[in-house]
C-alpha positions in Angstrom: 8.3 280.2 164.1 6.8 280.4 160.4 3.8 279.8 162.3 3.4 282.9 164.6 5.5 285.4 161.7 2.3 284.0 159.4 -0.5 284.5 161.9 1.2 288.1 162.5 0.7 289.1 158.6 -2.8 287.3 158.5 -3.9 289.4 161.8 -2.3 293.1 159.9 -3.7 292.7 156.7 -7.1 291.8 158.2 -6.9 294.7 160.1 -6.0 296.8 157.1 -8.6 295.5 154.1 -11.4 294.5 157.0 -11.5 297.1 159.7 -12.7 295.9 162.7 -16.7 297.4 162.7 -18.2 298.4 165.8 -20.5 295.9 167.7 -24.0 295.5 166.0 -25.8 296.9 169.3 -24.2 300.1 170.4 -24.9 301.8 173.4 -26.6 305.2 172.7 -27.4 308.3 174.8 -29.8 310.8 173.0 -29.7 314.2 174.7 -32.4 315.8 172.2 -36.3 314.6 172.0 -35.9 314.9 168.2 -33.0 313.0 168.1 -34.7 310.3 169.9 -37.4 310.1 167.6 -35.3 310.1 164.4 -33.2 307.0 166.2 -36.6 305.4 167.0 -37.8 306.1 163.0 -33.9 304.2 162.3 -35.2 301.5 163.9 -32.3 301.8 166.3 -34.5 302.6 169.3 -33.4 299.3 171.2 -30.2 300.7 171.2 -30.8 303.4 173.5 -30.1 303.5 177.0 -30.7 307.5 178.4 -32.6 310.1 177.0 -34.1 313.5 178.6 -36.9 314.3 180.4 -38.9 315.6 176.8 -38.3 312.9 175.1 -41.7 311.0 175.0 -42.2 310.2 171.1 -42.3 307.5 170.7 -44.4 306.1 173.9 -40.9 303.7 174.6 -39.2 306.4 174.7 -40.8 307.8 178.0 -39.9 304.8 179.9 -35.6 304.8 179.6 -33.4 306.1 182.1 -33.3 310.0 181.8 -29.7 311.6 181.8 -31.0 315.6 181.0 -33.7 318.2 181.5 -33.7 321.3 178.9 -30.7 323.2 180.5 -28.2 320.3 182.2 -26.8 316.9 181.5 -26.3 314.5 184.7 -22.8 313.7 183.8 -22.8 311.3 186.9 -25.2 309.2 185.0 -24.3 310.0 181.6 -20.8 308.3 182.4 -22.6 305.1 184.4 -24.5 304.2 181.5 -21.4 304.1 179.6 -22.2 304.6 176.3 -20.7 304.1 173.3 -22.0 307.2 171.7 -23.8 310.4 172.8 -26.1 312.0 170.5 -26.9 316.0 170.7 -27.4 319.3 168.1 -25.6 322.6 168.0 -28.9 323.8 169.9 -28.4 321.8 173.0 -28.8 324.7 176.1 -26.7 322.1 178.1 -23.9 322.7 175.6 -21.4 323.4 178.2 -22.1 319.9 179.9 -21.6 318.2 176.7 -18.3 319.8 176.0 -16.9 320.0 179.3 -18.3 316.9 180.7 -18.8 314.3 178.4 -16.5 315.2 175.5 -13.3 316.2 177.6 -13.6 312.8 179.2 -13.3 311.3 176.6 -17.0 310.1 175.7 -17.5 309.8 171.8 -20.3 313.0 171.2 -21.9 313.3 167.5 -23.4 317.3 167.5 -26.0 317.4 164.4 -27.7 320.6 162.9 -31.7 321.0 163.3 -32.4 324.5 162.6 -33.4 324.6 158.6 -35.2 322.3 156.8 -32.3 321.5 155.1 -30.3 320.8 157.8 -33.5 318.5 159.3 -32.8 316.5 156.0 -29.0 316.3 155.9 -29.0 315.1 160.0 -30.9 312.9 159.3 -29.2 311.1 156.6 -26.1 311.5 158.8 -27.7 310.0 162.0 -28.5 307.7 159.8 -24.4 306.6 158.2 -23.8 306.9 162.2 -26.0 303.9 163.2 -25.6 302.1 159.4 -28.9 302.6 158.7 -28.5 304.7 155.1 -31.0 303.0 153.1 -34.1 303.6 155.8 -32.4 307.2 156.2 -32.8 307.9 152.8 -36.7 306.7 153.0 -37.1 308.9 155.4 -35.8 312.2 153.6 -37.1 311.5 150.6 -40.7 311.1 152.2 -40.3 313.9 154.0 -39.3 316.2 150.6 -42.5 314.6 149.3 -44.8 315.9 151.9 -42.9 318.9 151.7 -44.0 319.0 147.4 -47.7 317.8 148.3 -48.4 320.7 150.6 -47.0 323.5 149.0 -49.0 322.4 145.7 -52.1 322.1 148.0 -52.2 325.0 149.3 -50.2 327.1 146.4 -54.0 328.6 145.4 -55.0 329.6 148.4 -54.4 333.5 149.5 -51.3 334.6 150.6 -51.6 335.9 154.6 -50.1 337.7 157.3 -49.1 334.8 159.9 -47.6 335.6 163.6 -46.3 332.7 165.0 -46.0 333.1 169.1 -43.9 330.7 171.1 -43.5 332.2 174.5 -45.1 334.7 177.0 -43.4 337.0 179.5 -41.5 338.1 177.5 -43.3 337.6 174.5 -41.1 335.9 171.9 -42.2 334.8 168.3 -40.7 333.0 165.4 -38.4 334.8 163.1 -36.3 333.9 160.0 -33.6 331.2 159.6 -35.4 328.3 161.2 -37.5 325.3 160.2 -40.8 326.7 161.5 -40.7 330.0 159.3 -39.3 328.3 156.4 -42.4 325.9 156.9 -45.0 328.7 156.5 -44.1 329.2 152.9 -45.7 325.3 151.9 -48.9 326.6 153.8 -48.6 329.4 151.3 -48.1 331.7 154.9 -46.0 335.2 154.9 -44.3 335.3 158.3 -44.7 339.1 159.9 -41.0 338.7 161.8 -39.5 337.2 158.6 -37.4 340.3 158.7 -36.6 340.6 162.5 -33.3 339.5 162.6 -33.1 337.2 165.1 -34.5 333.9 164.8 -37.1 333.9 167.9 -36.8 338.0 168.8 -38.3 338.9 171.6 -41.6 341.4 170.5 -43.5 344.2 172.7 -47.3 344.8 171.7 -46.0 347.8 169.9 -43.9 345.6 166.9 -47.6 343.3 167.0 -50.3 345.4 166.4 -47.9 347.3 163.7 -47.4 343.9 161.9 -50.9 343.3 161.4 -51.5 339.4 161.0 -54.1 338.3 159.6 -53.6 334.8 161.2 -52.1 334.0 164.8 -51.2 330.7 165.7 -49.9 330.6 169.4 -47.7 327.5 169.8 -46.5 328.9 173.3 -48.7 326.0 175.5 -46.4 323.6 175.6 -46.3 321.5 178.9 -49.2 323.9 180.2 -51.8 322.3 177.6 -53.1 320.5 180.1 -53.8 323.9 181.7 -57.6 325.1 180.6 -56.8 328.5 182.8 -53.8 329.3 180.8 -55.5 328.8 177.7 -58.1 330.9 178.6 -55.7 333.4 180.1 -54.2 333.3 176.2 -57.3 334.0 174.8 -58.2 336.9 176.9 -54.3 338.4 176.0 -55.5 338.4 172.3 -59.2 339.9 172.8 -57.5 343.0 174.4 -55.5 342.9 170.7 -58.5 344.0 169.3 -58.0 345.9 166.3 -55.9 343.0 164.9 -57.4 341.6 161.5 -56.8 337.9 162.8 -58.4 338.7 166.5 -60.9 340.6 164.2 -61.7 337.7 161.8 -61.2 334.5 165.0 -58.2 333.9 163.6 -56.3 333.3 166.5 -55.3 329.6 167.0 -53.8 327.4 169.6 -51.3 324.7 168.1 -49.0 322.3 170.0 -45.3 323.0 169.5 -44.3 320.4 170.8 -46.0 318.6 167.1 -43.2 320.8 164.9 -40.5 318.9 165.9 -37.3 318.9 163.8 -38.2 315.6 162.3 -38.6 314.1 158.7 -42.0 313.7 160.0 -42.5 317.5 160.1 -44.7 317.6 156.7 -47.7 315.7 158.8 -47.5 318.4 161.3 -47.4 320.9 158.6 -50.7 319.2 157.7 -52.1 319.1 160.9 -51.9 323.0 161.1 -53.1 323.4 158.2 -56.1 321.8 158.6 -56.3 324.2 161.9 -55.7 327.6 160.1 -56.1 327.6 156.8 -58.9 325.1 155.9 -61.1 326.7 158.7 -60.3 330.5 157.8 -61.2 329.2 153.9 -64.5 327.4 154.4 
């Protein structure tokens, strides 16, 4: 009898000073291509077992089980993976999946922040605490602030310009304020014409673009249709007929993968990679 009243105190008071941790290999479901890479960068990519159809960085990524496209979440196969936890952001278009579906049933679902830079950094570090993996997450943020320092001393001399940033066609939608890719142009030393739109990708006719007057374009629209030559050229003959533009007047009108600016603690090499593109070319 002293016996099992011992073991009972032993068994309560481990639970209370030791918590019982989760198992060292958790069963993820990332449901956001940046998400994925950030687990990857953790070193926590063998803990993954669904992702979406974009999420192809890095290569292993492109070869698990996908649960989502951009606008739903296969809740059938979400649920037979069962994971342990499910990994989205606040800009998930398959919101209502996640809440309905997974989160009402009872499936543990972590929503992160990825518009600002600032938020970029803080996810990270949180992703991070979620999969115990502070000290790399820390690494990675500091790194990234780093980059972030190096280019905006680089290119702190060079002249201040005009950029329009174009991220979709039909309608035409650019980048506006309050989000990681306009608050990037500022390291590139890069005034963003829609900074004061409103909206953080408004919709623009060719009215509100010839009256901004950019002396630098950078259309990030391809996407999937890279692969496309007619489409490219189909983009370039849209901005010849812009004429009167100072960057279609100068050949500043460039073509830069969006799919590259990625809310990632990577994002500063991209920066650099653009840079290189724009503002190295339109200064030689």
């Amino acid at each position: 009898m002293f016996f099992k009243i011992a073991l009972c105190f032993f068994y309560f008071f481990s639970f209370l000073f030791f918590p019982l941790n989760l198992k060292s290999q958790e069963r993820l479901i990332s449901l956001k291509p940046n998400i994925t890479e950030i687990i990857f960068a953790l070193g926590k990519g063998k803990d993954l077992v669904g992702v979406t159809d974009f999420c192809k960085r890095p290569p292993e990524a492109a070869k698990l089980p996908k649960v989502a496209d951009y606008l739903r979440v296969d809740l059938e196969k979400v649920l037979n993976l069962k994971p342990d936890l499910v990994l989205a952001s606040y800009e998930n278009s398959a919101r209502k999946d996640i809440e309905l579906g997974l989160i009402n049933r009872g499936i543990r679902v972590e929503l992160l922040d990825f518009k600002t830079i600032s938020q970029i950094k803080d996810s990270t570090l949180r992703l991070a605490k979620l999969l115990k993996q502070e000290e790399k997450g820390l690494s990675l943020v500091t790194k990234m602030q780093e980059g972030l320092d190096l280019l905006k001393k680089e290119y702190a001399q060079s002249p201040k310009r005009k950029a329009l940033l174009v991220v979709g066609y039909r309608p035409l939608v650019v980048v506006g304020p309050d989000n990681f890719i306009d608050e990037s142009l500022a390291y590139l030393n890069l005034e963003n014409v829609a900074a004061k739109s409103g909206q953080a990708y408004p919709l623009w006719d060719l009215e509100r673009i010839l009256a901004s007057q950019p002396e630098i374009i950078v259309d990030l629209s391809m996407g999937s249709e890279k692969s496309r030559p007619e489409i490219l050229e189909e983009r370039k003959a849209f901005w010849q007929r812009l004429s009167t533009l100072p960057a279609v007047k100068k050949n500043q009108v460039f073509f830069f993968d969006i799919e590259k600016l990625r809310a990632v603690p990577t994002l500063p090499e991209a920066l650099e990679d653009l840079a290189k593109l724009i503002l190295k070319k339109s200064l030689s």
